[in-house]
C-alpha positions as CSV (number, residue, x, y, z in Angstrom):
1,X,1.1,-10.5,23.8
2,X,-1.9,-9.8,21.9
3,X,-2.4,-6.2,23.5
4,X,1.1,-5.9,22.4
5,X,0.1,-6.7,19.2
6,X,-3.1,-4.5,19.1
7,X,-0.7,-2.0,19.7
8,X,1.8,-2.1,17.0
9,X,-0.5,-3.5,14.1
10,X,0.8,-6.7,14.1
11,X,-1.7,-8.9,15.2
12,X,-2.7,-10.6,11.5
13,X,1.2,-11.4,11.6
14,X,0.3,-13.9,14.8
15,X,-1.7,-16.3,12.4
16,X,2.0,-18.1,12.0
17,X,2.0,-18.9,15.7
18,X,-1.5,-19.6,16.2
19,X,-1.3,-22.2,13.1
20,X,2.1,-24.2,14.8
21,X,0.6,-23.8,18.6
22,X,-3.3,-23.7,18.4
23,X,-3.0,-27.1,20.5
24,X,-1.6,-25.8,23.3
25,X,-3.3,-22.0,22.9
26,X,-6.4,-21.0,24.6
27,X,-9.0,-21.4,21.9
28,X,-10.5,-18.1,22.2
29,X,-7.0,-16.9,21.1
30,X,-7.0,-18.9,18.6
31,X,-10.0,-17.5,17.6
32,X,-9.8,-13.9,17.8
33,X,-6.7,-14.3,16.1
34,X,-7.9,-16.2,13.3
35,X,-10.8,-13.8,12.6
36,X,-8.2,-10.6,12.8
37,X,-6.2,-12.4,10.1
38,X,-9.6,-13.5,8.1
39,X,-10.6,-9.6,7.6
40,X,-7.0,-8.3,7.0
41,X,-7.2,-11.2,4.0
42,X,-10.3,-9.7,3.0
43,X,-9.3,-6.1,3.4
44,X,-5.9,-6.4,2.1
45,X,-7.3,-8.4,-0.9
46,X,-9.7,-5.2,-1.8
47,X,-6.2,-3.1,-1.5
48,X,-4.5,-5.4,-3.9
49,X,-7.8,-4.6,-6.4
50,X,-7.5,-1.2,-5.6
51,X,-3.7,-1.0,-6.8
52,X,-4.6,-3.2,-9.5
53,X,-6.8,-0.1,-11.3
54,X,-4.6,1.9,-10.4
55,X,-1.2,0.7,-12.2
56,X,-3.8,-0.2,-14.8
57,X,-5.2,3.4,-15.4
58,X,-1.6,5.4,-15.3
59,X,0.0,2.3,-17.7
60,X,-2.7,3.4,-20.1
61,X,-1.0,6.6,-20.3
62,X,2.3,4.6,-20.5
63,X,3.6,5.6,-16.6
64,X,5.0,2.6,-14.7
65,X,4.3,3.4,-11.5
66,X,6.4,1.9,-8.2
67,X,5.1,0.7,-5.6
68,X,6.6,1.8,-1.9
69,X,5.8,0.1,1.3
70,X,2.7,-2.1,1.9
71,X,1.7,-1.7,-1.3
72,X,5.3,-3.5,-3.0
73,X,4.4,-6.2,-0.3
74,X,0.6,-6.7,-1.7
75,X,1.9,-6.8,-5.6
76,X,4.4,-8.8,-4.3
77,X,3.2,-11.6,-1.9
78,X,1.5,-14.8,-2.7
79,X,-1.8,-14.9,-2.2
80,X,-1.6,-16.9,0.7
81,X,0.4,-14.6,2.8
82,X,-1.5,-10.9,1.8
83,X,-3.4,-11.0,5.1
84,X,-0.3,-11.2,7.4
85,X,0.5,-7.7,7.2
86,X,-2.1,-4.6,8.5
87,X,-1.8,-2.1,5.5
88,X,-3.9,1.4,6.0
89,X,-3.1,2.9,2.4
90,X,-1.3,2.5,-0.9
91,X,2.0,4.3,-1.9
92,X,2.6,4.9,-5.3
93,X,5.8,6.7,-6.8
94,X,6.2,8.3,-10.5
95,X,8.7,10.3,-12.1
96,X,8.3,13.9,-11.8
97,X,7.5,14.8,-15.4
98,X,4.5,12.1,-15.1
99,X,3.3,13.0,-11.9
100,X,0.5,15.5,-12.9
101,X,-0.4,13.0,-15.4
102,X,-0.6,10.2,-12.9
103,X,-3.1,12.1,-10.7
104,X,-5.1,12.3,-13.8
105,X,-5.7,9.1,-14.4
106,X,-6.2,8.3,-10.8
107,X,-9.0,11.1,-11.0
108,X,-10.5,9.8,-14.4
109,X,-11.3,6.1,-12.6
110,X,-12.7,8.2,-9.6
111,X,-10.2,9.5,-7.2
112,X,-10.7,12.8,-5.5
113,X,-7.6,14.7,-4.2
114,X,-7.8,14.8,-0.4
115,X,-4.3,16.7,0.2
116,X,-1.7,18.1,-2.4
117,X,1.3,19.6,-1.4
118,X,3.2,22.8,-3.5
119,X,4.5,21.7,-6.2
120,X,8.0,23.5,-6.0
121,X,7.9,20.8,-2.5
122,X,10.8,18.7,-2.4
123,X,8.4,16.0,-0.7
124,X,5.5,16.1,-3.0
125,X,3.0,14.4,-2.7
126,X,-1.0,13.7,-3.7
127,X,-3.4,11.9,-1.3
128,X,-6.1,10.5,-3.3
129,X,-9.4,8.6,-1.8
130,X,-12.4,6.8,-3.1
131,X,-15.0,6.7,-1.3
132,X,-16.1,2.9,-2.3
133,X,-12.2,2.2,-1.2
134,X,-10.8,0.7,2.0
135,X,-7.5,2.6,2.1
136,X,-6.3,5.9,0.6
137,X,-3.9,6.3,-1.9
138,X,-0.8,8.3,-2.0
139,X,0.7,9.5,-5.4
140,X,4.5,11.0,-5.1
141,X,7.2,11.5,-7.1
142,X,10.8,10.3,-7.3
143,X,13.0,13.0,-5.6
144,X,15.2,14.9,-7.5
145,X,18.2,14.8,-4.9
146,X,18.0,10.8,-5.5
147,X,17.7,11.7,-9.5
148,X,21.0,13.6,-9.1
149,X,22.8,11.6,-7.0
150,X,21.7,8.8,-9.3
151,X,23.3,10.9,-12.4
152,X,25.9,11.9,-10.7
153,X,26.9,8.0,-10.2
154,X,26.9,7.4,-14.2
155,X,23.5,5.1,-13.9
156,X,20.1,5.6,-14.4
């Protein structure tokens, strides 16, 4: 089961099992277990800081930036439960007409663009790193299909 787990990322997710079972567990499953979880808190906590700055520095240029993924989960979870999940990275959306700006003011606090595709991209996309960060960051923005099928629908 834990190679299993290795294997899919899912191994600080075990903590739930280990916590109702550890009495009949071997204890050195337990504790590799435990420890796993420990550092996901820990790294996963330094993500949720991460994203903090982040939303801080692009709602200083008024964007409100959406979360995607692992990164709606960290701004999301209690505090208790941000260690369960294995997140490499942070994915961050903005409207088209902010993107450019976005990038910005992920540069201004220290960002350096790793990987930007064209522009004219229907998938566009900025990956951003730090290198006093844990995980990268990945700035994209909204698609225009979904913005026209959104219009096209009457709501916005």
């Amino acid at each position: 089961m834990i190679g299993l787990a290795n294997q899919t990322l899912t191994t600080p997710a075990l903590i739930d099992f280990v916590d109702k079972f550890a009495p009949i567990l071997p204890e050195d499953v337990c504790g590799y277990i435990r420890q796993i979880h420990r550092r996901n808190v820990l790294r996963n906590n330094r993500l949720v800081a991460q994203l903090e700055e982040a939303v801080v520095a692009m709602n200083g240029l008024e964007i409100t930036p959406i979360m995607l993924k692992g990164a709606s989960t960290l701004a999301t979870a209690p505090e208790e439960r941000r260690g369960v999940r294995l997140m490499s990275d942070l994915d961050i959306m903005v409207m088209p007409d902010q993107a450019r700006t976005a990038v910005s003011a992920l540069c201004a606090i220290g960002y350096d663009v790793d990987h930007q595709t064209p522009p004219e991209s229907p998938r566009w996309h900025v990956e951003l790193n730090r290198s006093q960060d844990v995980g990268p960051s990945t700035c994209s923005r909204q698609l225009q299909a979904l913005r026209t099928s959104t219009s096209a629908s009457g709501t916005r």
